[in-house]
C-alpha positions, 0 to 999 in steps of 0.5 A: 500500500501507499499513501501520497501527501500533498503539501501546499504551497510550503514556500509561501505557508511555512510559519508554524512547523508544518514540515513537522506534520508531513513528517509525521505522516510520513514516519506513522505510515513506515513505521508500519511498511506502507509507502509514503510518497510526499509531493511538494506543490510550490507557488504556480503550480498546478495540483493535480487533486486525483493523485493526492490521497492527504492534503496538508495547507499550512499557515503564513503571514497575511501577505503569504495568505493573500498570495496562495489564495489567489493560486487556489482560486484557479482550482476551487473547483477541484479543491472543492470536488476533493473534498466532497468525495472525502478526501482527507485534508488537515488545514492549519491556522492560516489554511483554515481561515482560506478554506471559508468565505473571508478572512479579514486582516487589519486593512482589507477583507480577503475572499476565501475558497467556500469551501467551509461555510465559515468566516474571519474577523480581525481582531487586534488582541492576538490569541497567544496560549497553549490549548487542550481539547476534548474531541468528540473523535478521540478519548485523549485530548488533543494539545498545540499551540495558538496564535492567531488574530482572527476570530472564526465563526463557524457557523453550523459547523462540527467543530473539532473539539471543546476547549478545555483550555486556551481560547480557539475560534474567537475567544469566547465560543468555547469551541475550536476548529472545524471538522467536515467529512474527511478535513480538519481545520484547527488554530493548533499548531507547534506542529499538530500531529507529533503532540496528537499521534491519535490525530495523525493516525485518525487522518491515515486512516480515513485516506487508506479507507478511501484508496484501498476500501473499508477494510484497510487500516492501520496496526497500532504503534506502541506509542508509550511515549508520545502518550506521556507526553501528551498526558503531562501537557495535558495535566498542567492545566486540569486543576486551573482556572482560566479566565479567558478576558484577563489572559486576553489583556496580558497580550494586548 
């Protein structure tokens, strides 16, 4: 078996670790003797969404955002079909916000893709913090890192998870990421998938299934480790208040 990763755009959407995440797709899948092929598309090119089997879009500065968006714009459609026959998709920070209707930044409102029914406001307080979820898909929590100035409204959208800790989609909602068929969208980055080997394995799973029928999975990892580790992050801050408005005015 194989899988083929597609990662976006890595020349202008580099800002967060993302190379970490593909790695981490890549070692998951060797780790249990299935191929993995990883296909950088750069800024011009064309994607040819057939042969892809995961897409990663990755985040950057508004300038960057502005520019990829106006190269997927020529390929909405294709992205759009892909999506709808469940191909897999993980967008981070920067990609979740193209991925809507708009983002808007400190002097312009940028149109998205629409391919989630979503929209971004600019605020000026940035949204600095680690974050936990509680995620309706797995049993542990999922962890990363946020900083964003957007605010994300996702309207009727499942989101990936409740925050436990942090702030998410805007602050206050109480929510975090979107998940639609086969993409999660999150604000998590650090990167993601090495801290959340259940996301990654999640994600896998979901591209093996759709290239190869429902039979195809994946053998568990002894992941004693990385379980650790996440537990540990996640135990920082059970016993904690949090109080979302006072830790907003710490970074202002």
């Amino acid at each position: 078996m194989k899988l083929t990763i597609g990662h976006l755009y890595p020349d202008l959407l580099n800002l967060y670790g993302d190379r970490g995440n593909i790695q981490c797709f890549r070692k998951r899948l060797e780790w249990r003797g299935i191929d993995a092929e990883v296909v950088p598309v750069l800024s011009g090119e064309k994607i040819d969404f057939s042969s892809l089997d995961i897409v990663l879009l990755g985040g950057g500065s508004d300038r960057e955002q502005e520019l990829v968006c106006g190269y997927l714009k020529d390929i909405r459609d294709d992205f759009q079909n892909y999506v709808e026959d469940g191909g897999v998709v993980l967008a981070v920070c920067g990609g979740y916000q193209l991925l809507g209707k708009y983002y808007k930044t400190q002097t312009k409102t940028i149109e998205g893709l629409s391919i989630l029914d979503i929209t971004t406001e600019w605020e000026p307080q940035r949204l600095v913090n680690n974050i936990v979820l509680n995620s309706p898909l797995f049993d542990t929590p999922v962890v990363g890192f946020e900083n964003h100035g957007g605010r994300t409204y996702i309207g009727n959208h499942t989101p990936f998870g409740k925050v436990f800790f942090g702030f998410g989609n805007t602050g206050d909602s109480g929510y975090e990421g979107v998940v639609y068929k086969n993409v999660i969208a999150t604000y998590l980055h650090g990167p993601l998938l090495p801290k959340n080997p259940q996301v990654c394995d999640y994600l896998l799973e979901r591209a093996l299934k759709r290239r190869y029928g429902p039979d195809a999975g994946l053998e568990p990892l002894p992941d004693e480790m990385e379980h650790r580790a996440n537990s540990y992050i996640a135990g920082r801050y059970s016993d904690k208040k949090y109080i979302l408005k006072e830790t907003i005015k710490k970074h202002t």
